[in-house]
N, C-alpha and C positions, 0 to 999 in steps of 0.2 A: 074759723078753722080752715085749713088749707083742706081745699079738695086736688086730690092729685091729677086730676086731670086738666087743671087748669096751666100744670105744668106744662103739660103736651103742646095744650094749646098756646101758650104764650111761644114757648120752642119753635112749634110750625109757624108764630107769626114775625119770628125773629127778633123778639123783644130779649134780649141776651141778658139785661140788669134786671127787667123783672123775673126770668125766670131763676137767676141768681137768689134773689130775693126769695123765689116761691120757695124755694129747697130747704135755702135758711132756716124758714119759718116752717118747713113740715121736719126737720130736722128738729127743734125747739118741740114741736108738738108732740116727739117720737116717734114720727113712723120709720121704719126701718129704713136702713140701705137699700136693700132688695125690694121692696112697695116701691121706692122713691122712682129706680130705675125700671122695674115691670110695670108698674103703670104711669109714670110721668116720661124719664126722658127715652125709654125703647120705642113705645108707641110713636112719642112726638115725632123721632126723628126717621122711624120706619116711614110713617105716613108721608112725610116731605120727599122722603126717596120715592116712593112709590108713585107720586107727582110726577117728578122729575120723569120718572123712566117713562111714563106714561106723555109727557112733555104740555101736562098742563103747566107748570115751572119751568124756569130755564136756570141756568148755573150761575146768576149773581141771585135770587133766591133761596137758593140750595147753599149757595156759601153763607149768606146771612143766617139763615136755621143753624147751620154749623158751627157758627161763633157763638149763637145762643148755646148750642149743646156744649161747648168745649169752655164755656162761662161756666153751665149747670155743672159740669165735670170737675172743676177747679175747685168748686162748692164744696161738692160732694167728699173729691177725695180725700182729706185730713181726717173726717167721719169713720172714711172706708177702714182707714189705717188704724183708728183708734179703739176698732170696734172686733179688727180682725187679730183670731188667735194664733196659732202657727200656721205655719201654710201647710197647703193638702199637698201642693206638687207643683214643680215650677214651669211655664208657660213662656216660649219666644214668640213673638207675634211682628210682624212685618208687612208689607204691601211693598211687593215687587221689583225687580228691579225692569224700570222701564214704565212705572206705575208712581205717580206722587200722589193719589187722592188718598187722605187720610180719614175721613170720614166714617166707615164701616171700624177698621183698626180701632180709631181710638175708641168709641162706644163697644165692642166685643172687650178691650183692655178692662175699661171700669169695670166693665158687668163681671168678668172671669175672676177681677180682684174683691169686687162687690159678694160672690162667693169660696173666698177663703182661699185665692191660688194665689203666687205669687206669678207676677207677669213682668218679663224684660223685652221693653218695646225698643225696638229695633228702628222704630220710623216707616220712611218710604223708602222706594228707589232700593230696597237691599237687596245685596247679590245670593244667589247659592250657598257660596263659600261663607259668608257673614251669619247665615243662619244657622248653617252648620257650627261654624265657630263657637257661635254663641253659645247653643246648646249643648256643648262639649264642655266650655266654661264655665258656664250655668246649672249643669248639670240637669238639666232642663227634661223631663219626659214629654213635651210634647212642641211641635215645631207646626204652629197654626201662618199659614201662608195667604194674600191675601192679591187678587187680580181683579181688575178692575175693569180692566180694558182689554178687548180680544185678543190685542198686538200683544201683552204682554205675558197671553196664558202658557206659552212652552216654557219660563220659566220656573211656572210649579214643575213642570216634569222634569227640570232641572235643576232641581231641590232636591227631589226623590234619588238622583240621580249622582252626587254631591252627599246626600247619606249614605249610601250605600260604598261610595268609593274611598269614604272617609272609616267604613264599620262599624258605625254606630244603628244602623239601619233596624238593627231588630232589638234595641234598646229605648227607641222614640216610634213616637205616633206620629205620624203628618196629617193634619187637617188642613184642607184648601177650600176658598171660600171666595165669593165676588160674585158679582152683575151675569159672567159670561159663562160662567162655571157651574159644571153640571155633576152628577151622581154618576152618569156613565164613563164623564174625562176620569174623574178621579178614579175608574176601576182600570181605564187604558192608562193611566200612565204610574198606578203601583200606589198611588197613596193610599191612609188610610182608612178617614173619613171627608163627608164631603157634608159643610155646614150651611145650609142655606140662607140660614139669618142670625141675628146675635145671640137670641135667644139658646137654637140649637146651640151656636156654636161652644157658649160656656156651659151646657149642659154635657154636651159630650167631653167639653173636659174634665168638668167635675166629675163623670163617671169614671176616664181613664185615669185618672190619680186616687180616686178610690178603690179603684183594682177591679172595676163593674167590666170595661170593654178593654 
C-alpha cells in the first residue's frame, strides 16, 4: 500500500518516474486527488523550496524536484478531470511578465483544479494586458498573479492597474503571490488578496467562487 508520504519524498529526491509511479499506484488504491496533492506532491515540493530559499539547494536541484513534480502533475491530471463535476468558477493564473519560473504556478494550477475550478494558465512571462485579456475571455472571476523575483514585482501593481482601466476591476478578484510578495504590497498597490502558499492560494479561491470572500 502506498504511503503518501513517500511521494513527497521521492519528489524532494527528484526521482521524477518513481514518483509518477507512486500516484499511479495511490490512484489504483483510491486515495483521492486532494490526499494525493495535500500530502504527497504540496508538502514535497514546499519543502524543496523552502531548501532553496534557505540555499541549502541550489537551482539545478530545485529544477530536478520540479521535473519530478511536473511528472507527478501529468499523472495526476487526466484523474483531476475525470473526477471533476462542473466547475465552481473560473481561474487565470500566470507568473509575470519579466518572471519565467514556473514552479509555484504550475502546483497552485493542479491544486485550484484538483478543487473543482476551472483554471486558464496563461504560462510565464505574461503581460498586464494578457491577464486582463483573458479574463474578459474567460469570463474568469479571479486573476491569481504570480512574482517571483523582486525585479518583476511592479508588475502586479500593473495588473491592478490594466483592470481598472479596462472596467472590469470590481467584477474580479486579484490574488498576488511569490517569494517577494507580502500582505502589506498587496494593500499598497489595491489587490485583493495576498496568498502566501499553494495551499492558501486555492483556498481563497475556492471561497471566492463560492460567494465566501
Amino acid at each position: 500500500m502506498v504511503n503518501l508520504s513517500d511521494i513527497s519524498k521521492s519528489l524532494q529526491s527528484g526521482k521524477a518516474g518513481e514518483t509518477s509511479d507512486l500516484i499511479a499506484k495511490a490512484i489504483q488504491e483510491n486515495y483521492s486527488v486532494e490526499s494525493i496533492l495535500k500530502q504527497g506532491l504540496i508538502p514535497g515540493m514546499c519543502a524543496v523550496t523552502c531548501r532553496y530559499k534557505r540555499k541549502e539547494i541550489f537551482q539545478p536541484e530545485l529544477l530536478v524536484a520540479a521535473r519530478a513534480m511536473n511528472m507527478g502533475i501529468r499523472t495526476l491530471r487526466p484523474f483531476i478531470a475525470s473526477s471533476a463535476g462542473k466547475p465552481k468558477g473560473t481561474v487565470t493564473i500566470g507568473t509575470v511578465k519579466g518572471d519565467i519560473q514556473d514552479i509555484e504556478k504550475n502546483l497552485m494550477a493542479v491544486t485550484m483544479e484538483g478543487i473543482g475550478l476551472r483554471v486558464i494558465d496563461l504560462g510565464t512571462g505574461v503581460s498586464p494586458e494578457k491577464f486582463i485579456e483573458a479574463a474578459i475571455a474567460e469570463k474568469a472571476r479571479i486573476v491569481l498573479c504570480i512574482a517571483n523575483l523582486p525585479a518583476a514585482m511592479g508588475q502586479l501593481k500593473l495588473v491592478v492597474h490594466a483592470a481598472i482601466t479596462s472596467g472590469i476591476r470590481n467584477r474580479i478578484k486579484i490574488i498576488i503571490s511569490g517569494a517577494p510578495v507580502t500582505e502589506k504590497y498587496c494593500r499598497t498597490i489595491g489587490a485583493d488578496h495576498y496568498a502566501w502558499d499553494t495551499v492558501s492560494a486555492a483556498e481563497m479561491a475556492g471561497s471566492i467562487c463560492s460567494g465566501e470572500k
